[in-house]
LOVO-550379 format. One record per atom (N, C-alpha, C, CB): atom name; residue in three letters; residue number from 1; x, y, z. Coordinates in steps of 0.1 Angstrom, whole numbers, plus 5000, padded with zeros to 4 digits. Each point is the difference from the previous one (the first is absolute). Glycine has a CB too. Layout:
N
ATOM  atome  residu  num  east  north    up
ATOM     CA     ALA  NUM     X      Y     Z
...
END
This chain:
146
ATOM  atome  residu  num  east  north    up
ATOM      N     UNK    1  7472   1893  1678
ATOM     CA     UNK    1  5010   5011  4997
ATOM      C     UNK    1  4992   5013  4999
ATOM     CB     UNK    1  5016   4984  4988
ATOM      N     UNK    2  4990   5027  5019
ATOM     CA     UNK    2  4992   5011  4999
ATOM      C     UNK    2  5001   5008  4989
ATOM     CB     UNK    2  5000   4999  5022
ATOM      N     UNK    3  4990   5010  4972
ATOM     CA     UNK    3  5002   5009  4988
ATOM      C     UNK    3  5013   5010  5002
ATOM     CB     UNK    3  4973   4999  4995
ATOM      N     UNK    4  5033   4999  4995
ATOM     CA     UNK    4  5013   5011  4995
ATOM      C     UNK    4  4989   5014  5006
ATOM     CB     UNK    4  5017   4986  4971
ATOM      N     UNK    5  4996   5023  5042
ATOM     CA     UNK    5  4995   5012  5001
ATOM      C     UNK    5  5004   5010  4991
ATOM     CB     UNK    5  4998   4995  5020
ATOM      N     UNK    6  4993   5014  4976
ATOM     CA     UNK    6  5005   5013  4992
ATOM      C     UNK    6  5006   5007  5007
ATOM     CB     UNK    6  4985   5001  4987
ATOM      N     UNK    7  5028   5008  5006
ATOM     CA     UNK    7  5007   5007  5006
ATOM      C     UNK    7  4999   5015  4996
ATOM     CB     UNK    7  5011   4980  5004
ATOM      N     UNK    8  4989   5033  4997
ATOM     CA     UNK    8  5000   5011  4995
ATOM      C     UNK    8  5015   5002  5006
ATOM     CB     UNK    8  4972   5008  4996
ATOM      N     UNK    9  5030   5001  4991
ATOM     CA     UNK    9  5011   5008  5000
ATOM      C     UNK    9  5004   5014  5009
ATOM     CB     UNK    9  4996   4988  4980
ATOM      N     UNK   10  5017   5006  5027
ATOM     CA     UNK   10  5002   5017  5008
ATOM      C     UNK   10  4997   5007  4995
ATOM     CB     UNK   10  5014   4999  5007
ATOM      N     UNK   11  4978   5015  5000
ATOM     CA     UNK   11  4997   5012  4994
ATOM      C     UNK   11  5015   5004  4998
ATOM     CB     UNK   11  4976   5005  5010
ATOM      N     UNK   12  5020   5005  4980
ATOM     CA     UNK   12  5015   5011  4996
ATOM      C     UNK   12  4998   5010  5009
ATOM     CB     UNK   12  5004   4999  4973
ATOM      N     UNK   13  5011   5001  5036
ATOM     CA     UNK   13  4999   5009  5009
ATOM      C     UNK   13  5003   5016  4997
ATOM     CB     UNK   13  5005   4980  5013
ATOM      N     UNK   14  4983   5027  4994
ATOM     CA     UNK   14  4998   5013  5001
ATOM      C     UNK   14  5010   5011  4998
ATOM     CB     UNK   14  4986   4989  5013
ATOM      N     UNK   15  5020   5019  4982
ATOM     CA     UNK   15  5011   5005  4996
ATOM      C     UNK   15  4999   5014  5008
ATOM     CB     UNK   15  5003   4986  4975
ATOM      N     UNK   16  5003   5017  5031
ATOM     CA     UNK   16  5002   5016  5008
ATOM      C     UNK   16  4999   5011  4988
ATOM     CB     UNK   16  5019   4992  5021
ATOM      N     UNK   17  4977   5021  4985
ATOM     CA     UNK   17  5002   5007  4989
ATOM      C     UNK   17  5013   5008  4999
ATOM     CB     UNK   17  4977   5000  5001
ATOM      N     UNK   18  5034   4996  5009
ATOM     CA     UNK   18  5014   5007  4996
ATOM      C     UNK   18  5006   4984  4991
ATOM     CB     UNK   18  5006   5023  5028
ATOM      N     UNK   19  4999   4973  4963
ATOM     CA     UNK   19  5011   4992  4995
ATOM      C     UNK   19  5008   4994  5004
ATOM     CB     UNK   19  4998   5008  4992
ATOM      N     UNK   20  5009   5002  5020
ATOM     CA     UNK   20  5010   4999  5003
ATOM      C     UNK   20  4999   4986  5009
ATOM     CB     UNK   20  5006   5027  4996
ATOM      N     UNK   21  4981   4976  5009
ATOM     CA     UNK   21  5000   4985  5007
ATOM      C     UNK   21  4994   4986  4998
ATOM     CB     UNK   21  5001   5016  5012
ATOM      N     UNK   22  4989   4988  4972
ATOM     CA     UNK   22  5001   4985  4993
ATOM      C     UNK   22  5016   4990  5001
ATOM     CB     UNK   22  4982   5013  4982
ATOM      N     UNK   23  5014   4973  5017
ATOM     CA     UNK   23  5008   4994  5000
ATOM      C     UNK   23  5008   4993  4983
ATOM     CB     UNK   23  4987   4998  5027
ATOM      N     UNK   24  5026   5004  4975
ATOM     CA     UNK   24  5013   4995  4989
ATOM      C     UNK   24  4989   4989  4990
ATOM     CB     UNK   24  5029   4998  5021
ATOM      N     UNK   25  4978   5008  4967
ATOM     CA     UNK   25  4997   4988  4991
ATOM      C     UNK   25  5008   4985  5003
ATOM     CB     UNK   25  4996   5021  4981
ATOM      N     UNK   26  5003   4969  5016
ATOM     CA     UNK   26  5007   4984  5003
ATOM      C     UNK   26  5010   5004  4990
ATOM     CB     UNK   26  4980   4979  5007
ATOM      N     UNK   27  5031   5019  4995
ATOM     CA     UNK   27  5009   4998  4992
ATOM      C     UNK   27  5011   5003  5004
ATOM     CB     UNK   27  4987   5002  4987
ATOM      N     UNK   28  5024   5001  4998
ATOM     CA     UNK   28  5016   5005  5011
ATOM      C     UNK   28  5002   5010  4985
ATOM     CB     UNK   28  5017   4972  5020
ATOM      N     UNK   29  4993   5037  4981
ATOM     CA     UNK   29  5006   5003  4987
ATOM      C     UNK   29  5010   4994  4993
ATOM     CB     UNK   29  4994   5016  5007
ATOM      N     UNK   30  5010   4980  4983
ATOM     CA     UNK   30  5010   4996  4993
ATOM      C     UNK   30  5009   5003  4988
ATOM     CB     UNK   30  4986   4990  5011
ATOM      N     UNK   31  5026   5015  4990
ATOM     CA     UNK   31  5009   5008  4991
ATOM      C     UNK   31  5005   4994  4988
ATOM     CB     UNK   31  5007   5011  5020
ATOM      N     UNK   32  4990   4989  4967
ATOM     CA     UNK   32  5003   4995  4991
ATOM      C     UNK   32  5007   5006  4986
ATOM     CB     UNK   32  4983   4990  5014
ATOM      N     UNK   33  5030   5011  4979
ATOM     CA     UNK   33  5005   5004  4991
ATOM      C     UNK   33  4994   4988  4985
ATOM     CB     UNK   33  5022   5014  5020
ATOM      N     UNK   34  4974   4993  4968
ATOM     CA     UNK   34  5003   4996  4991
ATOM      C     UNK   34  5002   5008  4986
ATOM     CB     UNK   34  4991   4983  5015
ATOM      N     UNK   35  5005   5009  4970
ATOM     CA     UNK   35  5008   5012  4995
ATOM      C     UNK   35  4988   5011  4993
ATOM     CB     UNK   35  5024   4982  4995
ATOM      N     UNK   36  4966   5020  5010
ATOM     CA     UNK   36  4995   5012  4998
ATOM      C     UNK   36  5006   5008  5010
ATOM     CB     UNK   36  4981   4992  4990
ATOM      N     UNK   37  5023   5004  5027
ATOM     CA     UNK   37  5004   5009  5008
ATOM      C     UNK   37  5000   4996  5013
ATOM     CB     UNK   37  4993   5014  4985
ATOM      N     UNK   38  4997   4986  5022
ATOM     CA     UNK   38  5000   4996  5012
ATOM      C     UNK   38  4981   5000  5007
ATOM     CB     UNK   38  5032   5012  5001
ATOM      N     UNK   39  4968   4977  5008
ATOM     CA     UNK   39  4983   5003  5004
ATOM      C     UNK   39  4999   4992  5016
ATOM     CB     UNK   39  4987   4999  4969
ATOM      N     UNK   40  5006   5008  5038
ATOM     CA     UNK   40  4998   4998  5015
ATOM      C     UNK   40  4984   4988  4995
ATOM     CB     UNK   40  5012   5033  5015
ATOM      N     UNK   41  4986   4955  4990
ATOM     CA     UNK   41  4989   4996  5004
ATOM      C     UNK   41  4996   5000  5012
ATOM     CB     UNK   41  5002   4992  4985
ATOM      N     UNK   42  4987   5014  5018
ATOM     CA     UNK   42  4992   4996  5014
ATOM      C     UNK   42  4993   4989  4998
ATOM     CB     UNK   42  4996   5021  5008
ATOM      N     UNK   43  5002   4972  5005
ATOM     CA     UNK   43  4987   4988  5001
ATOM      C     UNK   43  5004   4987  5006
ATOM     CB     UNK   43  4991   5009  4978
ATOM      N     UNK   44  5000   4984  5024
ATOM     CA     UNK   44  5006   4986  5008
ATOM      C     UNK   44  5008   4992  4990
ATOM     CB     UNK   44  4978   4998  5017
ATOM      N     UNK   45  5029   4995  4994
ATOM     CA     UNK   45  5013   4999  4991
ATOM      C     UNK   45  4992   4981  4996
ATOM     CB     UNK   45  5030   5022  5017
ATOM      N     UNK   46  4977   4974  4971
ATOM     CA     UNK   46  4996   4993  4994
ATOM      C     UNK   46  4984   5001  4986
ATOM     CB     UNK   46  5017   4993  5024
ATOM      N     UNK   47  4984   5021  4976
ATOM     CA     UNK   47  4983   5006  4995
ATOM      C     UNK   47  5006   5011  4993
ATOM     CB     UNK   47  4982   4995  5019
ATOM      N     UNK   48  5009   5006  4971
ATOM     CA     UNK   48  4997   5011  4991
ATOM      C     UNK   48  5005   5012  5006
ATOM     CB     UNK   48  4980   4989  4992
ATOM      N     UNK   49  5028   5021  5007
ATOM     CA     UNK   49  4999   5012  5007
ATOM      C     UNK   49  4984   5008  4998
ATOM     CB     UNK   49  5029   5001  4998
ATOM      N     UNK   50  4971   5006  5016
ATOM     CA     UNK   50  4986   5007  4996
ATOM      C     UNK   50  5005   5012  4996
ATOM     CB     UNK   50  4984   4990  5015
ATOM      N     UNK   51  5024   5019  4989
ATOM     CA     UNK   51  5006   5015  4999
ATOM      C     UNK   51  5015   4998  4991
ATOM     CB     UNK   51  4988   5009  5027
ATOM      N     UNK   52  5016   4995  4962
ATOM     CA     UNK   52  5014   5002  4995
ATOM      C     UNK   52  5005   5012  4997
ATOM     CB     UNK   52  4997   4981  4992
ATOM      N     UNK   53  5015   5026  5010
ATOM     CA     UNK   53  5003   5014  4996
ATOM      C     UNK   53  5013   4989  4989
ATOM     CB     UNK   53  4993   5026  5028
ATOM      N     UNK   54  5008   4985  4963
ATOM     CA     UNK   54  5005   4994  4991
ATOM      C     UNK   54  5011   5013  4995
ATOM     CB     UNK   54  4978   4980  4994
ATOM      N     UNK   55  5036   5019  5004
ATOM     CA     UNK   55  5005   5016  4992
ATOM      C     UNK   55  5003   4989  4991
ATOM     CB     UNK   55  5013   5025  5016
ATOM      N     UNK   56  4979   4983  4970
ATOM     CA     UNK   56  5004   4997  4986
ATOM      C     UNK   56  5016   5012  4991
ATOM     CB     UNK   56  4967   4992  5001
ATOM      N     UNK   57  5042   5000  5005
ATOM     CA     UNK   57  5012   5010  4995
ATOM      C     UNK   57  5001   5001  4986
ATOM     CB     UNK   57  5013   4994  5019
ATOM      N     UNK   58  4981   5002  4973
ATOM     CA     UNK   58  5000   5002  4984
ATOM      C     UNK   58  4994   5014  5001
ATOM     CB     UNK   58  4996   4973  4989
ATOM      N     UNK   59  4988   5030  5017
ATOM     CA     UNK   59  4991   5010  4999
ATOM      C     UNK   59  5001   5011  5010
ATOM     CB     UNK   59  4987   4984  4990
ATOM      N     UNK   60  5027   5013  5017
ATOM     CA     UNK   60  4998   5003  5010
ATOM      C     UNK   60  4990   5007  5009
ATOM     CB     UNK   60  5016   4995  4991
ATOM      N     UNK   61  4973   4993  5012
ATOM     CA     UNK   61  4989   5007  5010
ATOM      C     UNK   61  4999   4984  5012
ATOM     CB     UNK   61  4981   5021  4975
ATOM      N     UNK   62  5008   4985  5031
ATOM     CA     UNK   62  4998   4987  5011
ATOM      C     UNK   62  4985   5000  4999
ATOM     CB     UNK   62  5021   5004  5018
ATOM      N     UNK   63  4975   4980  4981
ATOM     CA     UNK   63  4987   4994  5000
ATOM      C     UNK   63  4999   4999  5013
ATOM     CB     UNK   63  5000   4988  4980
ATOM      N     UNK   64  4988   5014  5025
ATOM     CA     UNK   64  4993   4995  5014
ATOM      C     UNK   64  4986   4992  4996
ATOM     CB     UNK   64  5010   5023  5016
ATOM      N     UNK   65  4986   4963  4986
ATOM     CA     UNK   65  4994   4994  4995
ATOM      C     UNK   65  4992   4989  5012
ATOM     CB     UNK   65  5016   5007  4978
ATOM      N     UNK   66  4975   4989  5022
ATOM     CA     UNK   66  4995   4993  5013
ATOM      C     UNK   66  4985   4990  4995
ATOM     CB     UNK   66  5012   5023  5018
ATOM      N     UNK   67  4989   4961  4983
ATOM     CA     UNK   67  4998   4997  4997
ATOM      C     UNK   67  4983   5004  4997
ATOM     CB     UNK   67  5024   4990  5005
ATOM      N     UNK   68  4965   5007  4984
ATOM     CA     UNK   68  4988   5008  5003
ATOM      C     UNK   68  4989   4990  4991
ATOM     CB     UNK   68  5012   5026  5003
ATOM      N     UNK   69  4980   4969  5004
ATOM     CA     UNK   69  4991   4992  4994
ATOM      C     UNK   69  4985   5009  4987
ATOM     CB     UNK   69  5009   4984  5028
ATOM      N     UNK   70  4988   5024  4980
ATOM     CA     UNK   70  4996   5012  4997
ATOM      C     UNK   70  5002   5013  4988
ATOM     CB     UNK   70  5000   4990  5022
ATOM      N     UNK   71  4998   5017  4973
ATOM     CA     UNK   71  5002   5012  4993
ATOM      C     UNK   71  5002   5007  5007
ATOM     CB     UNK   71  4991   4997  4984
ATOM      N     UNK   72  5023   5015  5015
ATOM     CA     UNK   72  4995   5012  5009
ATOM      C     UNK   72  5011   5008  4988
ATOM     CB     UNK   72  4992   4992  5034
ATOM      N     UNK   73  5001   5022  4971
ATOM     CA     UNK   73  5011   5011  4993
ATOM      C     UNK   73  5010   5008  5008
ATOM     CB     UNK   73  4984   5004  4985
ATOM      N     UNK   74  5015   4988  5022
ATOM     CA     UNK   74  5014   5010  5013
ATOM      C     UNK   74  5005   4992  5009
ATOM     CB     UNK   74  4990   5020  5003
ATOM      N     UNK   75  5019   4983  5003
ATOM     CA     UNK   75  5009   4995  5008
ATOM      C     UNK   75  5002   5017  5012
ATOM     CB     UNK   75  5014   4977  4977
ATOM      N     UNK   76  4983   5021  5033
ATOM     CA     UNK   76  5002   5007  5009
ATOM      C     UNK   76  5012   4997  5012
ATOM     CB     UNK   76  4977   5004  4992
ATOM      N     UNK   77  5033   5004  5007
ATOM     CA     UNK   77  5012   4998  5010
ATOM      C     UNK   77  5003   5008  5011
ATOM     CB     UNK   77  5008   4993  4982
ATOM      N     UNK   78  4983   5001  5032
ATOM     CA     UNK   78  5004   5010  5007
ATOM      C     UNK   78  5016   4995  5014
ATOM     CB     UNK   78  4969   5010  4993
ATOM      N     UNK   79  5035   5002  5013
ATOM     CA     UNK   79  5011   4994  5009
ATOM      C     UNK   79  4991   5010  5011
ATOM     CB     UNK   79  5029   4994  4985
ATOM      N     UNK   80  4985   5005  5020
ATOM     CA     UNK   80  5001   5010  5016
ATOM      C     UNK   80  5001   5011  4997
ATOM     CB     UNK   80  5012   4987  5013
ATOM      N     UNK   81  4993   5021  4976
ATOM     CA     UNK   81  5002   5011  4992
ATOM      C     UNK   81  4995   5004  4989
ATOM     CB     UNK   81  5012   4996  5009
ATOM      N     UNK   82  4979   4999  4984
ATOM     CA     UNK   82  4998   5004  4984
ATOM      C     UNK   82  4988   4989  4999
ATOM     CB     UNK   82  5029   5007  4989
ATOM      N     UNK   83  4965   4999  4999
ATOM     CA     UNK   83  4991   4991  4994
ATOM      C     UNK   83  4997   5001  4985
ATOM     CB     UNK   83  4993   5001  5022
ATOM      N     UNK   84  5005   4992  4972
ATOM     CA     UNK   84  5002   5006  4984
ATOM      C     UNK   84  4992   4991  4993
ATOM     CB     UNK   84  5024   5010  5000
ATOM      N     UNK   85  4966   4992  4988
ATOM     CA     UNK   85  4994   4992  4994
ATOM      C     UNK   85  5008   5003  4990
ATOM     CB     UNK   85  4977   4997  5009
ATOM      N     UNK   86  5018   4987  4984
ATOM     CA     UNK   86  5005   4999  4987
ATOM      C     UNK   86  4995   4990  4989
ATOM     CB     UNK   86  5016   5009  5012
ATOM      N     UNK   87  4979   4993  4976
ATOM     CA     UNK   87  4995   4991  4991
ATOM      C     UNK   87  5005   4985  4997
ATOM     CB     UNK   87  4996   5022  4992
ATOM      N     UNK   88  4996   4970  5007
ATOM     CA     UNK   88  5002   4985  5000
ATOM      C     UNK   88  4995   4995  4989
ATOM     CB     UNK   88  4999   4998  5021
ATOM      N     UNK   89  5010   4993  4975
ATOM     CA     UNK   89  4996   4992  4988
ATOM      C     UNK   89  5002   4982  5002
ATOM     CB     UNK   89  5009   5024  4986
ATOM      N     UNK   90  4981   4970  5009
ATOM     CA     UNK   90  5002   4987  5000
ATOM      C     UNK   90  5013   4996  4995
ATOM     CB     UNK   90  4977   4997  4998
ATOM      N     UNK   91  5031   4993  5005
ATOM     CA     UNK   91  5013   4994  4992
ATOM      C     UNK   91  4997   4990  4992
ATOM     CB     UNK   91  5015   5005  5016
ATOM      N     UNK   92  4974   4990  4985
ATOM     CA     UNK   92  4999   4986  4991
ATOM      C     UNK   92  5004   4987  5002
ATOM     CB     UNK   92  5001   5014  4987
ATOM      N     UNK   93  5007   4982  5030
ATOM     CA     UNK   93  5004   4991  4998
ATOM      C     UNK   93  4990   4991  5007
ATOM     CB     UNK   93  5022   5009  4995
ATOM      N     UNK   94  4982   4978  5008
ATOM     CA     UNK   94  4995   4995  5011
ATOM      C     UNK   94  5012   4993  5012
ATOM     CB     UNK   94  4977   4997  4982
ATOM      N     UNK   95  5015   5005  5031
ATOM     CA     UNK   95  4990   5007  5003
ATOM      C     UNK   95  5001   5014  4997
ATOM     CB     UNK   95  4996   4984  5014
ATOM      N     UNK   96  4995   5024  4987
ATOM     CA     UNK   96  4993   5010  4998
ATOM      C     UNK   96  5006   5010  5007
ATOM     CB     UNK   96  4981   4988  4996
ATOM      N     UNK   97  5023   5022  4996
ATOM     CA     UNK   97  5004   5013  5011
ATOM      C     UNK   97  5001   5011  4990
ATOM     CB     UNK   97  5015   4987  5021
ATOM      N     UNK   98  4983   5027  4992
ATOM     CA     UNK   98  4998   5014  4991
ATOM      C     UNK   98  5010   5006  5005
ATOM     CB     UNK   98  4976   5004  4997
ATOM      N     UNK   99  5033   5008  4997
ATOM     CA     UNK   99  5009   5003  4997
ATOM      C     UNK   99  5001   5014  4999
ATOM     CB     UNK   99  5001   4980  4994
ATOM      N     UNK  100  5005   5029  5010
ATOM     CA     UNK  100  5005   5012  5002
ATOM      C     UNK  100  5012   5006  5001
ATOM     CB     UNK  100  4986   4996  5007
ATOM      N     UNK  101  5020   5011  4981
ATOM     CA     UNK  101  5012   5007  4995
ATOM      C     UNK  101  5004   5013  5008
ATOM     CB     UNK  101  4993   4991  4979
ATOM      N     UNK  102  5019   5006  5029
ATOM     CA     UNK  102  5005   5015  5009
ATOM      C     UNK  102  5013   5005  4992
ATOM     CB     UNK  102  4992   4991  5028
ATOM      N     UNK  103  5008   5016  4972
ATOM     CA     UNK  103  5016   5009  4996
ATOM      C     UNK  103  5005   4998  5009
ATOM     CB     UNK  103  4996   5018  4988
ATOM      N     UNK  104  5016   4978  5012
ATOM     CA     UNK  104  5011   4998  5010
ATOM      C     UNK  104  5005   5009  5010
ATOM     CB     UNK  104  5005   4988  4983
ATOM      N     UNK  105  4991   5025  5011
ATOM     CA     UNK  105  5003   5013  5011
ATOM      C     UNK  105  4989   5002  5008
ATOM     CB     UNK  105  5014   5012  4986
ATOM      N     UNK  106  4977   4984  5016
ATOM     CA     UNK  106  4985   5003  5003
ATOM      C     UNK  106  4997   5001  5015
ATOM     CB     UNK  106  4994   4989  4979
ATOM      N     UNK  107  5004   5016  5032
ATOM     CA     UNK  107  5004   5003  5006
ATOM      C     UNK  107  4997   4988  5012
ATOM     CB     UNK  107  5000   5024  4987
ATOM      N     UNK  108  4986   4972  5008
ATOM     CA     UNK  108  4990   4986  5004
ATOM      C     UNK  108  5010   4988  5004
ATOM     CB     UNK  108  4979   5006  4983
ATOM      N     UNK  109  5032   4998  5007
ATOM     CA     UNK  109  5006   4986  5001
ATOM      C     UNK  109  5013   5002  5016
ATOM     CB     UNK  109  4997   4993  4965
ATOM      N     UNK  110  5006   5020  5034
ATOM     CA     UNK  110  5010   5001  5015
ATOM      C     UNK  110  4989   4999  5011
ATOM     CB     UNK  110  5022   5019  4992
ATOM      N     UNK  111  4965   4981  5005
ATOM     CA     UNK  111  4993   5004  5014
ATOM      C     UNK  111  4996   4979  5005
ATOM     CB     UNK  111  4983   5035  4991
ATOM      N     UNK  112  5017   4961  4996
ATOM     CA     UNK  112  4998   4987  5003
ATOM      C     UNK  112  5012   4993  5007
ATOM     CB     UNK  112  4983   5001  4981
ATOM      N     UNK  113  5026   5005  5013
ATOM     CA     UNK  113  5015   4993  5008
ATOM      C     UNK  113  5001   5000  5016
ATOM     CB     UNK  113  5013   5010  4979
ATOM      N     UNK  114  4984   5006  5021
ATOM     CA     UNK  114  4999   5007  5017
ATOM      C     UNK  114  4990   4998  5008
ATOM     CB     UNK  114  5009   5016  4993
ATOM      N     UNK  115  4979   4977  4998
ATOM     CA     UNK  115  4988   4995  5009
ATOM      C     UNK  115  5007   4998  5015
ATOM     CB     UNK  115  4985   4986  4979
ATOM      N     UNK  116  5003   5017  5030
ATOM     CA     UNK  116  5002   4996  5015
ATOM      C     UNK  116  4997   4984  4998
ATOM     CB     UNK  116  4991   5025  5013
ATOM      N     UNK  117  5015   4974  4985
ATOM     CA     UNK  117  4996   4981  5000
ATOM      C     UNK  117  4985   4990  4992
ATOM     CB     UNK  117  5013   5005  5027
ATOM      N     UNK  118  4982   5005  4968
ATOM     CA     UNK  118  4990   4994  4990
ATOM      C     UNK  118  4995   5011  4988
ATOM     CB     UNK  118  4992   4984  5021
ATOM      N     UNK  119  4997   5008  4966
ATOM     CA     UNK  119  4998   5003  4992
ATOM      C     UNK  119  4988   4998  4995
ATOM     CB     UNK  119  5019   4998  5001
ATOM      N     UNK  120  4976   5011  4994
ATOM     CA     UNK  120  4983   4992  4996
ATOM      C     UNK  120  5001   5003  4988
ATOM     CB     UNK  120  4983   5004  5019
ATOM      N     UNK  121  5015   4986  4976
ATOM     CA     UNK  121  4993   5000  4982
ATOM      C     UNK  121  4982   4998  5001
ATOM     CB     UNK  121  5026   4983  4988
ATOM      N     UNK  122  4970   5027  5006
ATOM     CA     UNK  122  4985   4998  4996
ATOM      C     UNK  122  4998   4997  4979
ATOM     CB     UNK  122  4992   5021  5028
ATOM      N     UNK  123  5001   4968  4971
ATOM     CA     UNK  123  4995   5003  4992
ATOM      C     UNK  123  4982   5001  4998
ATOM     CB     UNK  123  5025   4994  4995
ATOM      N     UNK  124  4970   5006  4994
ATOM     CA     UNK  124  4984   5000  5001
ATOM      C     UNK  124  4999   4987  4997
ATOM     CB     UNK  124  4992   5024  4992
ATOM      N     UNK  125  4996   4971  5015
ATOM     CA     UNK  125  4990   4986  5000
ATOM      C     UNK  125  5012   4989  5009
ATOM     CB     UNK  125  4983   5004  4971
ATOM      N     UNK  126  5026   5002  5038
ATOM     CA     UNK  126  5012   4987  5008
ATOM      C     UNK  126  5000   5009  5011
ATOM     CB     UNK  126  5019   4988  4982
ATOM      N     UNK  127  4985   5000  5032
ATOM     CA     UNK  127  5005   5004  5011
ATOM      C     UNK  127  5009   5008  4997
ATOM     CB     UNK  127  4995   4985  5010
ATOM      N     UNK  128  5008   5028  4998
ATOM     CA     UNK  128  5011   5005  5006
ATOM      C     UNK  128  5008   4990  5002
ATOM     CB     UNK  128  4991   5019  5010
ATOM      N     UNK  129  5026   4984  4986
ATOM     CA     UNK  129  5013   4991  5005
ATOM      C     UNK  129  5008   5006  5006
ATOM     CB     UNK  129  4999   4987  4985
ATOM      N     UNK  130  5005   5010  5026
ATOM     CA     UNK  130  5008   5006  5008
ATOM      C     UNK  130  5013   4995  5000
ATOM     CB     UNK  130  4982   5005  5012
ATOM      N     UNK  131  5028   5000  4985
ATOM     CA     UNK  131  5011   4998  4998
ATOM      C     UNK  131  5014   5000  5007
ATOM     CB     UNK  131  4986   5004  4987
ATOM      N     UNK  132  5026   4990  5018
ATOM     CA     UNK  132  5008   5005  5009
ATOM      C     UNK  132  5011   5007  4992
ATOM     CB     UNK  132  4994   4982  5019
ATOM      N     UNK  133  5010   5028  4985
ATOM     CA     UNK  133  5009   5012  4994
ATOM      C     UNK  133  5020   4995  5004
ATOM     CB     UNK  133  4974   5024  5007
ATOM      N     UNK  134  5025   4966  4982
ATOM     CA     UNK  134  5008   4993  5004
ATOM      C     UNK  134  5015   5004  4986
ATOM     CB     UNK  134  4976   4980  5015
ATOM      N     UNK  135  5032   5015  4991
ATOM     CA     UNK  135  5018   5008  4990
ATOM      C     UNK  135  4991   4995  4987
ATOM     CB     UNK  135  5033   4994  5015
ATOM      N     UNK  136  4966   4995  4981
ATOM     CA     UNK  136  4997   5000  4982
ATOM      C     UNK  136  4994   5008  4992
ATOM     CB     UNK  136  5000   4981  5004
ATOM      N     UNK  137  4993   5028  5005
ATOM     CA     UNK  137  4991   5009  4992
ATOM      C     UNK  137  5013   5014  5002
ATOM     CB     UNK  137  4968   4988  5005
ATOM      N     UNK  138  5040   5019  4999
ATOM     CA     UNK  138  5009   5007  4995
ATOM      C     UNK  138  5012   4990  4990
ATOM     CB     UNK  138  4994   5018  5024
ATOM      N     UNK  139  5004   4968  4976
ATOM     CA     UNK  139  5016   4994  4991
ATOM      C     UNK  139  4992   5007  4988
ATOM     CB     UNK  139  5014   4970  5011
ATOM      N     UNK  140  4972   5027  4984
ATOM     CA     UNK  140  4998   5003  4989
ATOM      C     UNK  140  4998   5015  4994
ATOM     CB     UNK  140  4993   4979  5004
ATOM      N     UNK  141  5002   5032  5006
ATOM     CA     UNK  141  5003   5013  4996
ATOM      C     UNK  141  5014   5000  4998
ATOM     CB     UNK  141  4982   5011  5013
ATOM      N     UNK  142  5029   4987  4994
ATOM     CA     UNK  142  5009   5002  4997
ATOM      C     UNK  142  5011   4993  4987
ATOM     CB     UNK  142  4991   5006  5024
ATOM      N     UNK  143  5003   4982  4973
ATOM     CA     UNK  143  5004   4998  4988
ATOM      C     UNK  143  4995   5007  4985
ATOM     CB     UNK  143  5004   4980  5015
ATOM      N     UNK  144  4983   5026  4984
ATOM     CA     UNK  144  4999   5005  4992
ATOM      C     UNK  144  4998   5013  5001
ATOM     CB     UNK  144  4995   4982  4994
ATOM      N     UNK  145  5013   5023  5016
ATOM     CA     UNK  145  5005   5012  5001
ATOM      C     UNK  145  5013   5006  4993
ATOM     CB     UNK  145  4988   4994  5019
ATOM      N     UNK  146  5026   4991  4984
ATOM     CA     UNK  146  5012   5002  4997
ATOM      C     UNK  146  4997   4995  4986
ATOM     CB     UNK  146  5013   4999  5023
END
């Protein structure tokens, strides 16, 4: 019998320097009501979401959160239009993810709606995620709007 061959792992492919033409995170979005309010998960379906926007209608604000193995202090949101950092905090659960408070009027959040069809979240020490600019991310501006 011959020796088990070793295998190396695909390299991680090379990323362009425009975004626009990295490729979609795996996943789908998903529209969800409960009674804090309402929350969009991204991510492959049967899995952890990796990305959640969340409107907390008690406080009325909106969480943007994505799952994070790592420490980081920001969350960077860019579109087709806008781009906006913003401070991150660990949530404490598991799995693991950092977390970022928008005001509901904020301008980041209509540009993410109007994205040309995608979204990049950066945070520090994680891939860039690319995201599709899909209705669930205006159901939730718009619920903790009204």
């Amino acid at each position: 019998m011959p020796p088990p061959v070793a295998t190396t792992p695909a390299p991680t492919p090379r990323l362009s320097a425009d975004w626009n033409d990295w490729p979609f995170a795996a996943g789908d979005w998903v529209y969800r009501r409960d009674d804090r309010g309402s929350i969009a998960l991204f991510g492959p379906t049967g899995k952890h979401a990796v990305v959640t926007l969340r409107c907390d209608l008690q406080n009325r604000r909106i969480y943007v959160s994505r799952e994070a193995t790592a420490p980081g202090q920001r969350i960077v949101i860019r579109t087709s239009s806008a781009t906006k950092e913003f401070a991150a905090k660990p949530t404490g659960g598991t799995p693991a993810y950092l977390a970022s408070e928008i005001m509901p009027m904020d301008a980041i959040l209509d540009a993410m709606a109007f994205s040309r069809g995608r979204i990049l979240l950066e945070t520090d020490g994680h891939p860039p995620i690319i995201l599709p600019a899909w209705a669930e991310i205006a159901r939730i501006v718009e619920d903790c709007r009204n």
